[in-house]
C-alpha positions as CSV (number, residue, x, y, z in Angstrom):
1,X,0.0,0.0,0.0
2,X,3.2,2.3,1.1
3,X,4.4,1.8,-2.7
4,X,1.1,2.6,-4.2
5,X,0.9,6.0,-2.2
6,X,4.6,6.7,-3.1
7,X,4.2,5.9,-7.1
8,X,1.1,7.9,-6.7
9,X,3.0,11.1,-5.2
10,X,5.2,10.7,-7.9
11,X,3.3,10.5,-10.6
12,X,1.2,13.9,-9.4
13,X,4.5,15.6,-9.2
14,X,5.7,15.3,-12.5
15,X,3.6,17.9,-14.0
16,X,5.3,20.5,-11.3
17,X,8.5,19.5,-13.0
18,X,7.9,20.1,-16.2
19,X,6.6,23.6,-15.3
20,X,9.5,24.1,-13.4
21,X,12.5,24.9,-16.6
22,X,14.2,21.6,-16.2
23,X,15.5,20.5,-19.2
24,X,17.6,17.6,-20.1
25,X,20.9,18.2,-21.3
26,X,21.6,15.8,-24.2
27,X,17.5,15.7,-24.9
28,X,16.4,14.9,-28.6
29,X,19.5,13.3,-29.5
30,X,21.1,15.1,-32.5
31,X,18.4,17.4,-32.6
32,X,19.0,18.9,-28.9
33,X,20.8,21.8,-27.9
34,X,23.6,20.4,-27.2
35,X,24.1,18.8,-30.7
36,X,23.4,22.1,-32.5
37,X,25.8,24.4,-30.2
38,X,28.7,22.1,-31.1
39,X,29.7,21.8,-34.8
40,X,32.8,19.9,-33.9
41,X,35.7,20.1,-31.2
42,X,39.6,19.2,-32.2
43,X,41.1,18.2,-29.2
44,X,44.7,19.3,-28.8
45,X,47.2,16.9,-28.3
46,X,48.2,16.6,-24.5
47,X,51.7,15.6,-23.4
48,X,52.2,12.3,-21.5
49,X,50.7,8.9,-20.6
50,X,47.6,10.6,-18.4
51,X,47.7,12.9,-21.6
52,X,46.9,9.8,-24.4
53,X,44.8,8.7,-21.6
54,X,42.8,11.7,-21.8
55,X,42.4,12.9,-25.1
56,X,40.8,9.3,-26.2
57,X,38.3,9.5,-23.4
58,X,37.3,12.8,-24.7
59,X,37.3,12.5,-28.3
60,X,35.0,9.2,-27.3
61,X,33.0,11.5,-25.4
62,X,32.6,14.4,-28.1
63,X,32.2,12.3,-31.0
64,X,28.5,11.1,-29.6
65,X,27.5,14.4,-29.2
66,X,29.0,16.8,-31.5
67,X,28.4,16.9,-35.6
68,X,25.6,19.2,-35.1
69,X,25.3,22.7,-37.1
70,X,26.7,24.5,-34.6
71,X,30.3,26.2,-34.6
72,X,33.7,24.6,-34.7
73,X,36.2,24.9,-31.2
74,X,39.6,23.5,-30.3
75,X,39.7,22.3,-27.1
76,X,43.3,22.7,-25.3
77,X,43.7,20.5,-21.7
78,X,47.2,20.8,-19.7
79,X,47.4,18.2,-17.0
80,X,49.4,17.7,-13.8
81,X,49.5,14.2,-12.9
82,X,50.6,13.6,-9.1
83,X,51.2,11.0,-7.0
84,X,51.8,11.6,-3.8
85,X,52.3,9.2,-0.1
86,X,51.2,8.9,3.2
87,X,50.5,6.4,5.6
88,X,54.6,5.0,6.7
89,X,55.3,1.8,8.3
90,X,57.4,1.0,10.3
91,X,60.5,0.8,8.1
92,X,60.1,4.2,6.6
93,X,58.1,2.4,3.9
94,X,55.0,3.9,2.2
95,X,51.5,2.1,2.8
96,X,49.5,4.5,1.1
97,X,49.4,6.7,-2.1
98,X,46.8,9.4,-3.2
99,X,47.1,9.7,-7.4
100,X,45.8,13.4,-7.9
101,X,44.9,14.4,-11.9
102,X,44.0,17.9,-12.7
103,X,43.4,19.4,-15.8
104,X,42.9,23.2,-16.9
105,X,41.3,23.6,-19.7
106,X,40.0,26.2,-22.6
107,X,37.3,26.1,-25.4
108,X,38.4,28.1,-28.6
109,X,36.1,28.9,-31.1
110,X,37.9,27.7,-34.4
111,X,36.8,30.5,-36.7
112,X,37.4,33.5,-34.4
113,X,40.3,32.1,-31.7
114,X,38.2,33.5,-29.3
115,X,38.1,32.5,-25.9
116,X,34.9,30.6,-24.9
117,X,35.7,28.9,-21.6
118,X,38.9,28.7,-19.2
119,X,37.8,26.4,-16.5
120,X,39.5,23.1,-14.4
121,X,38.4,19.8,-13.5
122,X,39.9,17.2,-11.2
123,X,39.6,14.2,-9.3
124,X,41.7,11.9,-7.1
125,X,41.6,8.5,-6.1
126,X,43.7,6.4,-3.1
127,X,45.5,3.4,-2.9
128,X,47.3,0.9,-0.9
129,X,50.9,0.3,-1.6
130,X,51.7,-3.5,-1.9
131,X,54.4,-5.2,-1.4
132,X,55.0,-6.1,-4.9
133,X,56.2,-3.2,-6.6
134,X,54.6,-4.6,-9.5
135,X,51.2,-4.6,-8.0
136,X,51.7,-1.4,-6.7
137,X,52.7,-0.1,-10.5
138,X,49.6,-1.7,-11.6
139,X,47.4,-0.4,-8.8
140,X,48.7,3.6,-10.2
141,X,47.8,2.7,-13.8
142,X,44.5,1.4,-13.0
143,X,44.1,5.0,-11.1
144,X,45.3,7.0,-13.8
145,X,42.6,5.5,-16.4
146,X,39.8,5.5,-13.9
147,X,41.2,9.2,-13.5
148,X,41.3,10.3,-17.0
149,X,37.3,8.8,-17.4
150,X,35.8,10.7,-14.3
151,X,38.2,14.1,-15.9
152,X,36.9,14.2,-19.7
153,X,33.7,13.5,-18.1
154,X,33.5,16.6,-16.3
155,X,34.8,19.0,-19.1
156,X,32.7,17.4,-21.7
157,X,29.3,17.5,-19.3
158,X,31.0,21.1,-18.2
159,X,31.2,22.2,-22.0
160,X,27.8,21.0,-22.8
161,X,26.7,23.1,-20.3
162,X,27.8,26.2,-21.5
163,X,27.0,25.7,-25.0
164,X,23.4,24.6,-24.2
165,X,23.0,27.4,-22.1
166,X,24.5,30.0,-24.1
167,X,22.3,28.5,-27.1
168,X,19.2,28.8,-25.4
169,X,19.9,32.7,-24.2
170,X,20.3,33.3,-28.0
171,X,17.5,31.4,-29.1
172,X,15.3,33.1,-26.5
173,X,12.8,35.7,-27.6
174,X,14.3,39.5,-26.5
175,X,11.7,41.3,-23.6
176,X,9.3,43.8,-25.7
177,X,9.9,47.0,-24.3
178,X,6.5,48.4,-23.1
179,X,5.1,52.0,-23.7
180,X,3.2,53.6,-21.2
């Protein structure tokens, strides 16, 4: 009865939400704002293993939802890539590491070189140090790709974002002015 009342509540507020401006982001596929506010996006080659890491997550990312009719950008990421431990044992020995990868990067618009977006992302993940230095070696690689996923993640969901939004404020009817 408890799940009845619940699916019920739920079902009465759904109305309320679609009054409320939410949209989805990638809504309508090809034909959704996002699609048309990117044209296409040349990632930049980035330096390094976390770098090859990174610019195939994101051109994987970009290629489902760019190809629209919208303007051309170059996307330019730098990265620092740290790895950094704590946690000692007792012979001076490191039982803990914390893999840091943070990337800053800018949107271009291709045609004009313009400046769209400066902005960062980042994340971190920890692990224990084994014994085996070859477990350990493995343990940092596995972090690093995990890494570069959750990072091209974020600037790709970040540069929808500010595409969508800056499509929809100039697709948005201007506010008549009113005469007294």
């Amino acid at each position: 009865m408890k799940r009845l009342a619940a699916l019920a509540l739920a079902l009465a507020a759904l109305p309320a939400l679609a009054s409320c401006g939410l949209r989805p982001l990638y809504g309508s596929g090809t034909q959704g704002t996002v699609a048309r506010a990117i044209g296409s996006v040349q990632v930049d080659a980035i330096e390094g293993k976390a770098g090859w890491l990174v610019t195939n997550a994101l051109n994987e990312r970009l290629a489902a939802i760019s190809g629209g009719e919208g303007p051309s950008y170059r996307l330019h990421v730098e990265l620092d890539d740290q790895i950094t431990g704590f946690g000692v044992r007792a012979g001076d020995t490191v039982s803990r590491e914390r893999r840091t990868l943070r990337a800053r990067y800018q949107l271009f618009d291709g045609a004009t070189g313009a400046l769209v977006m400066d902005a960062t992302a980042g994340s971190d993940a920890g692990l224990d140090v084994a014994s085996s230095e070859f477990a350990t070696i493995a343990a940092e690689d596995t972090a690093l790709e995990r890494l570069s996923e959750i990072v091209a993640d974020q600037i790709v969901m970040r540069m929808a974002q500010k595409l969508a939004n800056e499509q929809a404020a100039s697709s948005a009817p201007a506010p008549q002015a009113t005469t007294p």
